[in-house]
C-alpha positions in Angstrom: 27.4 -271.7 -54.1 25.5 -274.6 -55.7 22.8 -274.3 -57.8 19.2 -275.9 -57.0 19.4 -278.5 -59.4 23.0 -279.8 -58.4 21.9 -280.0 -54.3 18.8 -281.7 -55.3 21.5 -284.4 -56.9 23.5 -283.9 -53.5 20.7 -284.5 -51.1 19.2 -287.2 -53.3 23.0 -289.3 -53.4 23.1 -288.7 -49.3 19.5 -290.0 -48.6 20.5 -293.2 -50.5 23.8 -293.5 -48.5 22.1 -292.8 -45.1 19.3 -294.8 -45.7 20.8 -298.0 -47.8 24.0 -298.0 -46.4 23.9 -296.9 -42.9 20.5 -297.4 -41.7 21.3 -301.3 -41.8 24.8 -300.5 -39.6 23.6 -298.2 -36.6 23.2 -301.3 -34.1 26.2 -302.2 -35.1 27.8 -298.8 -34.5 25.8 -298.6 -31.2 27.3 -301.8 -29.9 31.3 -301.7 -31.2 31.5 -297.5 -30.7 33.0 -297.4 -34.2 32.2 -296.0 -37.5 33.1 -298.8 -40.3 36.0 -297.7 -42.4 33.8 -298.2 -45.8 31.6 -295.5 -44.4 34.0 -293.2 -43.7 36.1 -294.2 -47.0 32.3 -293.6 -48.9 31.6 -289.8 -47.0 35.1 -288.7 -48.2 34.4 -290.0 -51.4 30.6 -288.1 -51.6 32.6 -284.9 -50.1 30.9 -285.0 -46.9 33.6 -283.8 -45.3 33.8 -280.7 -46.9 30.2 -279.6 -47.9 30.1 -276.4 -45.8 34.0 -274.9 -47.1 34.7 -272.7 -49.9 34.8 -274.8 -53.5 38.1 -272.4 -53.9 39.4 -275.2 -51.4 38.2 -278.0 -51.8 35.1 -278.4 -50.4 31.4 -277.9 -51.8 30.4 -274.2 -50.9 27.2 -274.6 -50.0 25.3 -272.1 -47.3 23.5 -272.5 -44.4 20.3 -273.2 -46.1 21.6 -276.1 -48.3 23.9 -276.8 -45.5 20.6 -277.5 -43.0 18.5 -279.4 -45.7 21.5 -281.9 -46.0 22.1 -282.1 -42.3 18.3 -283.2 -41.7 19.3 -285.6 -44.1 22.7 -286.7 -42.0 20.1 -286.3 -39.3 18.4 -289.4 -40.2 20.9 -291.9 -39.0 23.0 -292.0 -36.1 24.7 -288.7 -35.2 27.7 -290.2 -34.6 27.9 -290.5 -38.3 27.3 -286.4 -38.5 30.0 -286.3 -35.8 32.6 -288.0 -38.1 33.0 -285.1 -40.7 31.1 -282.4 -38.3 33.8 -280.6 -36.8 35.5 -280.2 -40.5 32.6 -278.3 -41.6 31.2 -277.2 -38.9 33.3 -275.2 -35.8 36.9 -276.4 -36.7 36.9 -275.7 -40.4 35.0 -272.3 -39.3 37.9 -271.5 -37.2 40.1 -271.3 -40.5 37.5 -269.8 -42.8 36.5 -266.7 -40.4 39.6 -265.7 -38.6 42.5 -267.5 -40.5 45.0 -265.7 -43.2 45.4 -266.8 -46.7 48.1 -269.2 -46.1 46.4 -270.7 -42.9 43.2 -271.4 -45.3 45.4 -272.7 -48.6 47.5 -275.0 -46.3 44.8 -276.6 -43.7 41.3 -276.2 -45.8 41.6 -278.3 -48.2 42.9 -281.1 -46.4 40.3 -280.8 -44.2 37.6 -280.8 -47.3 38.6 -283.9 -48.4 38.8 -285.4 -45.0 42.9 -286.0 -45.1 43.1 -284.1 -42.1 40.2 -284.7 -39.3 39.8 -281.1 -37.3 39.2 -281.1 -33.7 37.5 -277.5 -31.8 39.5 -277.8 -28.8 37.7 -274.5 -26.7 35.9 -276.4 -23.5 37.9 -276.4 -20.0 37.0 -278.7 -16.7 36.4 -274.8 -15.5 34.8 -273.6 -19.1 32.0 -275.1 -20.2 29.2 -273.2 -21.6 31.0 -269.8 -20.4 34.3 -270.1 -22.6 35.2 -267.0 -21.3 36.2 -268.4 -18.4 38.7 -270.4 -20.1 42.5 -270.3 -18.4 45.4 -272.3 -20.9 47.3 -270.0 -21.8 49.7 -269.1 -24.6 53.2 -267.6 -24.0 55.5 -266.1 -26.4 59.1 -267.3 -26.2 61.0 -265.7 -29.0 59.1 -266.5 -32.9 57.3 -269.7 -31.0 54.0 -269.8 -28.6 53.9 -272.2 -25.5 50.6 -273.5 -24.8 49.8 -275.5 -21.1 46.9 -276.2 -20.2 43.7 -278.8 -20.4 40.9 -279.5 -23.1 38.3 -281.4 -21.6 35.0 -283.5 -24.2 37.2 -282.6 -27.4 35.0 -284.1 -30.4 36.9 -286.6 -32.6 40.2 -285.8 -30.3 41.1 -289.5 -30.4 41.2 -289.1 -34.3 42.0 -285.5 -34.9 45.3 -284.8 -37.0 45.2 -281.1 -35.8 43.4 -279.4 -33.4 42.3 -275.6 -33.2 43.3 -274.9 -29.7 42.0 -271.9 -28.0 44.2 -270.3 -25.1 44.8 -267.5 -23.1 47.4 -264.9 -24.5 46.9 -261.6 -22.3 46.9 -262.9 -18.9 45.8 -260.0 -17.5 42.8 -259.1 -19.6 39.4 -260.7 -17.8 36.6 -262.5 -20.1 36.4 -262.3 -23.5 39.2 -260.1 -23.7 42.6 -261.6 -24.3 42.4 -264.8 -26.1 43.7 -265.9 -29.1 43.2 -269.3 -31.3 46.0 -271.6 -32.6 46.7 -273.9 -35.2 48.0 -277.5 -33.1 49.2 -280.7 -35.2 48.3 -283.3 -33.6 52.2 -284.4 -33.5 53.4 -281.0 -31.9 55.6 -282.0 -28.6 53.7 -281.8 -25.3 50.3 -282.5 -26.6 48.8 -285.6 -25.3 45.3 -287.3 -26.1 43.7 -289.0 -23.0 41.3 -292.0 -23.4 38.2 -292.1 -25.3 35.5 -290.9 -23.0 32.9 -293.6 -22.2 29.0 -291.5 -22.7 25.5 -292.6 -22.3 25.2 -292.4 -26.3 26.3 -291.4 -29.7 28.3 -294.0 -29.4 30.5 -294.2 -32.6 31.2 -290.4 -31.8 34.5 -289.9 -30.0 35.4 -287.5 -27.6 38.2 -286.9 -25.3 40.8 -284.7 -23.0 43.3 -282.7 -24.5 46.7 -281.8 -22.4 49.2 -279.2 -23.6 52.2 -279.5 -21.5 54.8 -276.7 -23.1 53.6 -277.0 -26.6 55.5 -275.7 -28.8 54.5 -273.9 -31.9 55.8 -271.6 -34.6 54.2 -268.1 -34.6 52.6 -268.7 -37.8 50.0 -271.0 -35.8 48.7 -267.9 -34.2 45.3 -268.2 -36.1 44.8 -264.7 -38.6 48.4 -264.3 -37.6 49.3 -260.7 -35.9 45.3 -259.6 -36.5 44.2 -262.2 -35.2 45.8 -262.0 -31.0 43.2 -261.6 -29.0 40.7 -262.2 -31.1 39.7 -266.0 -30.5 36.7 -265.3 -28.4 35.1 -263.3 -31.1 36.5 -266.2 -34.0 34.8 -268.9 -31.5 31.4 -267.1 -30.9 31.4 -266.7 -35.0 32.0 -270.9 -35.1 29.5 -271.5 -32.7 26.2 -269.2 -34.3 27.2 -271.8 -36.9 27.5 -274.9 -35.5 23.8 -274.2 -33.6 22.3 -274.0 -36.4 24.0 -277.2 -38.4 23.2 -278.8 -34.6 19.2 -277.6 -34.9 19.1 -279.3 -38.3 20.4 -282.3 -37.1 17.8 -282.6 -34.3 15.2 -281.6 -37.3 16.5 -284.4 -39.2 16.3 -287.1 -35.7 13.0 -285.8 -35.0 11.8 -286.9 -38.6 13.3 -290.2 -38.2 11.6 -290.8 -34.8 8.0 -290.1 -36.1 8.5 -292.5 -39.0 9.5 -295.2 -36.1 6.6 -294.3 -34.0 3.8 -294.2 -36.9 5.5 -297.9 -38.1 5.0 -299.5 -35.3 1.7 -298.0 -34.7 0.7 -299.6 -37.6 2.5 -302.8 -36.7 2.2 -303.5 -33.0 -1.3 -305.6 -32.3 -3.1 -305.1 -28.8 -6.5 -306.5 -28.6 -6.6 -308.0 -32.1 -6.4 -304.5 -33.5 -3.0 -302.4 -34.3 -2.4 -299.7 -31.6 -2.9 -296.4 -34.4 -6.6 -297.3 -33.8 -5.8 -295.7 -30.0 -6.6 -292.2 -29.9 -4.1 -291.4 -27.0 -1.4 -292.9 -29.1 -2.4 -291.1 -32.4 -2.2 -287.6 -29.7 1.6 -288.9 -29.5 2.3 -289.1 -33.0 0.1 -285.6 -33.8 2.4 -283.9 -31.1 5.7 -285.4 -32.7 4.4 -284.6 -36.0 3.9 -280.9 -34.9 7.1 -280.2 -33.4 8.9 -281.6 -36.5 7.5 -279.3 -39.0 7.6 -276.4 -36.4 11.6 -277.4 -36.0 12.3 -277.9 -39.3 10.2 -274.4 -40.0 12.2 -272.5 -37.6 15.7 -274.3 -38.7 15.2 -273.1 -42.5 13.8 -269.2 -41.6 17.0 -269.1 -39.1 18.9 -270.1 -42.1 18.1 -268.2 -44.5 18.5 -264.9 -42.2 22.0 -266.2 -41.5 22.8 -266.2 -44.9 21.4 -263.0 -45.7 23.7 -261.1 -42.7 20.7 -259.9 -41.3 20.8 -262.3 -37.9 23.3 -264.7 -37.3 23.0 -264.6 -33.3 19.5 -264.2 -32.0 18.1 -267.0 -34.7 20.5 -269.7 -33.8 20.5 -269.6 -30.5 16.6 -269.5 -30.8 16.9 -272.5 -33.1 18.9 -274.6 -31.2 17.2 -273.9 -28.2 13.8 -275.0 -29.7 14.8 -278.2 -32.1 17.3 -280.1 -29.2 14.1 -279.3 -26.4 11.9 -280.7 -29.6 14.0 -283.4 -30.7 14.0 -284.9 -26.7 9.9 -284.6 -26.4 9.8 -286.7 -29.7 12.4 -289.1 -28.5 10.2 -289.5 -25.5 7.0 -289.8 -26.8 8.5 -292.6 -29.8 9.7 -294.4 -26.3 6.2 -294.2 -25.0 4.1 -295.3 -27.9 6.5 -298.3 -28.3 6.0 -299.3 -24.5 8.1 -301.8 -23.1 9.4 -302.6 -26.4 11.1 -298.6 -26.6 13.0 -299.4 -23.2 14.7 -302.6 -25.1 18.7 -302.6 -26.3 18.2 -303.1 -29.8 15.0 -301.4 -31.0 16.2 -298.0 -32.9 14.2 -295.6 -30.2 16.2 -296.7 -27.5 19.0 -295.5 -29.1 17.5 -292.5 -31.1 16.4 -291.3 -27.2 19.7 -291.7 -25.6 21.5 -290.1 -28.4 18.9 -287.3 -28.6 19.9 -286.1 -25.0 23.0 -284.5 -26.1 21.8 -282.2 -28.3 20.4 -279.8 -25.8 24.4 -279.5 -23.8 26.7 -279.3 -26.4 27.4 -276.3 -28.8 25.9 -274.0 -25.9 23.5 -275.8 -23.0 19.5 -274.7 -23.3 20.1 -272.9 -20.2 22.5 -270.8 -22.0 20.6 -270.3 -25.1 17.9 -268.6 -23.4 20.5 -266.3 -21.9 21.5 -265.3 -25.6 17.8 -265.1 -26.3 17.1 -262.9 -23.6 19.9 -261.1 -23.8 19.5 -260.0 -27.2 16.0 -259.2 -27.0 16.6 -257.2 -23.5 20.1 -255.8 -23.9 21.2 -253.8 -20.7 18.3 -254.2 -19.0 18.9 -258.2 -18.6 22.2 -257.6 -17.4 20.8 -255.4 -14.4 
């Protein structure tokens, strides 16, 4: 881990590269659904796409604490930016550094630090969304190789991935959780096929896609944590995904700050009446709310952090603080919208963007809905499940 002085370098390098170098490029991210290469060639260069994997491989070591702070910085900008190197650190790189073996970590890891390799979390089915226990690809053993078949559907950075950490059925007649196991995929392997880019409503710039494994063939060594580690992808993938909720709830803390710097600017700036529109007290309730719920998201994002770190909850509190920043991150959105007016409903003007993109924050890496089931869940035990 890092020492306070050396993030403080960190954060300070990537809120100069967010807000010099891609600030100025989001429209034009927004408009071609591309990252420029120089960006990407710069974020491999500043180690972005290794800042939450061991130093011992490559990457920068920090925890989730500095991990959040520098996320709300990412957050700033256009996720889809995030999105390029998020899978690497977040629930793909995971997916080595919890359940893989030593030579799984020493052969993938650092590639993936130093963004050689792009990592793609390939768990979600048509018929396994925010339930992956429902997933049904399987995994058969023929001889010393494992046969995948089956169909990955919204796979981030699929179209670019150079291996993907599929996650498949092995005991077909265990039911749930039970039974699955996680594999290590090249994106070369025979049988596996990458559909078309899908086309969203926004982070555009952030690619996803379908995933199809028709008899893929791989050596048993792919078997992620090797012989420990059958049957135990569920558990690996829940691990990835406390995570990647909280990395996610930074990002919306990091959005959310963006959107009340927008809203109070053109406050100041817009003119109604020969007077600019912060003189309205309805307007300044907008910005007050906004305001609120960013230091209560960023609040909740840091606390949930630092108990993940400590071991003392790494369930409860990220569910909790996903749940809370991507509902928070949307009312901001909306309210920017409003206090810009007609202006906010404009291609072109960052809200617009910033409220589209905000909407996905509250489906992926677990829905709301499902979030509160953890919540309650946790807080009920049996009884909710009466």
């Amino acid at each position: 881990m890092i020492d306070e002085s050396d993030l403080q370098e960190i954060l300070a390098s990537v809120r100069r590269f967010v807000r010099e170098r891609v600030v100025p490029l989001e429209q034009e991210i927004d408009e071609t659904d591309a990252i420029p290469e120089a960006i990407r060639q710069t974020a491999k260069d500043m180690g972005l796409f290794g800042f939450a994997l061991p130093e011992e491989h490559g990457g920068l070591g920090l925890n989730m604490e500095q991990e959040t702070r520098l996320v709300m910085e990412l957050g700033y900008t256009s996720p889809a930016v995030r999105s390029m190197f998020g899978t690497n650190n977040g629930i793909a790189g995971h997916v080595l550094m919890l359940g893989g073996d030593d030579e799984q970590k020493a052969e993938w890891l650092p590639r993936i630090a130093s963004g050689e390799a792009v990592a793609s979390f390939a768990l979600t089915e048509p018929e396994a969304g925010s339930d992956p226990a429902d997933l049904t690809s399987t995994a058969t053993q023929d001889g010393d190789e494992w046969v995948l078949n089956g169909t990955k559907r919204y796979i981030t950075n699929a179209p670019l991935a150079d291996v993907f950490l599929v996650f498949a059925r092995t005991d077909p007649t265990a039911k749930g959780a039970k039974g699955i196991s996680c594999f290590i995929v090249p994106r070369d392997t025979a049988g596996v096929e990458v559909g078309p880019k899908d086309q969203k409503m926004g982070q555009f710039g952030a690619w996803t896609a379908d995933v199809y494994l028709n008899d893929a063939r791989v050596p048993a060594s792919s078997l992620v944590g090797g012989d420990a580690g059958l049957h135990r992808g569920y558990y690996t993938a829940m691990g990835c995904l406390a995570h990647g909720r909280v990395h996610i709830a930074a990002m919306c803390v990091g959005l959310a700050g963006r959107l009340v710097d927008e809203s109070v600017t053109y406050a100041k700036e817009r003119m109604q009446g020969g007077k600019p529109i912060a003189g309205f007290q309805l307007v300044q309730g907008l910005i007050a709310d906004s305001q609120t719920d960013y230091l209560a998201g960023r609040s909740i994002v840091l606390e949930v952090a630092r108990s993940f770190d400590a071991g003392t909850d790494q369930k409860l509190g990220p569910s909790c603080a996903k749940y809370f920043a991507s509902e928070m991150v949307s009312r901001v959105a909306d309210n920017a919208v409003q206090v810009h007016g007609g202006a906010g409903y404009m291609r072109g003007v960052p809200v617009e963007r910033m409220y589209r993109d905000a909407r996905l924050f509250r489906i992926y890496e677990g829905t709301s809905q499902i979030q509160q089931v953890i919540i309650a869940r946790q807080l009920l035990g049996d009884a909710a499940r009466a």
